[in-house]
RODO-2510 file (C-alpha; in nm, 4 decimals, decimal comma):
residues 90
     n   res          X          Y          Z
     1     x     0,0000     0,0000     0,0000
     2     x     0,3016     0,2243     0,0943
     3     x     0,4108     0,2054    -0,2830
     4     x     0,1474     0,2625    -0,4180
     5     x     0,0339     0,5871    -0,2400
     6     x     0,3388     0,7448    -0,3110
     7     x     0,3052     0,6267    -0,7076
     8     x     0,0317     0,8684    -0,6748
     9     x     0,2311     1,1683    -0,5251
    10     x     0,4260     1,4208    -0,7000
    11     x     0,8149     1,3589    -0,6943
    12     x     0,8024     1,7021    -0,4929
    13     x     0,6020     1,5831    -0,2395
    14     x     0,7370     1,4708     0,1185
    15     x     0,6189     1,1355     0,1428
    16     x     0,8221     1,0691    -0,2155
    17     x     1,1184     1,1840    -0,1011
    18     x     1,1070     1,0108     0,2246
    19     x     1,0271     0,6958     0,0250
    20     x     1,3542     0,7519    -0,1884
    21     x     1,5487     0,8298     0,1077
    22     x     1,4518     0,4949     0,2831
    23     x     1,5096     0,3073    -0,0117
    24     x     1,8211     0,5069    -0,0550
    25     x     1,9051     0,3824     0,3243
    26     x     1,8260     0,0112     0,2811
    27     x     1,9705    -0,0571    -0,0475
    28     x     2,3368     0,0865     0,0734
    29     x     2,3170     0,3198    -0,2117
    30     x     2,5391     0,5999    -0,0947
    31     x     2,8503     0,2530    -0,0508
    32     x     2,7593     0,1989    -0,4285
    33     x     3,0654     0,2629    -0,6614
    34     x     3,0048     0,3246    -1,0331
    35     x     3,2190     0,0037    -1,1277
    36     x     3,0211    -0,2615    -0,9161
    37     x     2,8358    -0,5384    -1,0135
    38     x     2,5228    -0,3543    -0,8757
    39     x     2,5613    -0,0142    -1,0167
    40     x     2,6042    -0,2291    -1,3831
    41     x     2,2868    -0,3912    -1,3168
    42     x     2,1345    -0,0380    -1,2566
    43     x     1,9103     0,0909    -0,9531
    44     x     1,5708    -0,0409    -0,9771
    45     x     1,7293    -0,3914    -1,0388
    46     x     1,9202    -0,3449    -0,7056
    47     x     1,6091    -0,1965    -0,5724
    48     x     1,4052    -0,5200    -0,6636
    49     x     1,6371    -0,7526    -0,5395
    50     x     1,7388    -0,5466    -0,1790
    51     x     1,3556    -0,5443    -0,1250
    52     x     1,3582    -0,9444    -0,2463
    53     x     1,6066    -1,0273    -0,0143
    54     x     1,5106    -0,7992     0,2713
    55     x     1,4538    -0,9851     0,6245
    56     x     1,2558    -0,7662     0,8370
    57     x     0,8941    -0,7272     0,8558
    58     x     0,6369    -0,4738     0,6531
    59     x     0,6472    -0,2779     1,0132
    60     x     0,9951    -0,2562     1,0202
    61     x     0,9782    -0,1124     0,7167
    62     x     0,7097     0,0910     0,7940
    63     x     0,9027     0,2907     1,0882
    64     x     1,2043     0,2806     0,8424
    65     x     0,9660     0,5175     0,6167
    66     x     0,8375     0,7228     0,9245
    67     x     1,1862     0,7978     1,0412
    68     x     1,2785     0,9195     0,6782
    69     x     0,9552     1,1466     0,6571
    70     x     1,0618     1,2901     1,0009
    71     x     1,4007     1,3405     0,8033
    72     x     1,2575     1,5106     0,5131
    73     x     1,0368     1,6957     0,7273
    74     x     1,3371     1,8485     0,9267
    75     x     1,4964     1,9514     0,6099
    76     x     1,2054     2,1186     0,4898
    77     x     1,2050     2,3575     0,7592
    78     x     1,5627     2,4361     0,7635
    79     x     1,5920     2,5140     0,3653
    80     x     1,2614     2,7015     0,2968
    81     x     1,3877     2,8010    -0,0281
    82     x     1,3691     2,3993    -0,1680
    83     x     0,9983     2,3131    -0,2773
    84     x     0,9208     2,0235    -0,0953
    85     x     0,4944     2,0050    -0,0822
    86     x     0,3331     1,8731     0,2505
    87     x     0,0912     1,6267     0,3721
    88     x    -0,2050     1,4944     0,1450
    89     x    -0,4942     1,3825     0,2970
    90     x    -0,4998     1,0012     0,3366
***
């Protein structure tokens, strides 16, 4: 359900980006180098599989997503010049 309210968001919006930062998070993507068997296969591949192979629980990742909102959130008020749109009604 997660995906597929934020398929329906703008990429502005703040659940997006928290949704890119968590995946961002859980894949490792910042460890990624440009020459790796991973960064070949490109990043929704990687994406696929990380989520694939992921242990945890839908709640886990759940909180994982609420953390990176709060994240986003933060950011939003400390650089009110980036256009970052708020909450949607669920």
């Amino acid at each position: 359900m997660l995906v597929e309210r934020v398929l329906t968001l703008p990429e502005t919006h703040e659940e997006t980006l928290a949704f890119m930062l968590m995946m961002i998070r859980v894949n490792g993507c910042m460890a990624c180098e440009t020459d790796s068997y991973r960064a070949m296969r490109g990043c929704a591949a990687c994406a696929l599989q990380t989520l694939r192979r992921y242990k945890g629980d839908d709640e886990e990742l759940i909180s994982q997503f609420e953390d990176a909102l709060e994240d986003v959130r933060t950011f939003a008020k400390n650089h009110s010049s980036m256009v970052i749109t708020g909450e949607t009604p669920r």
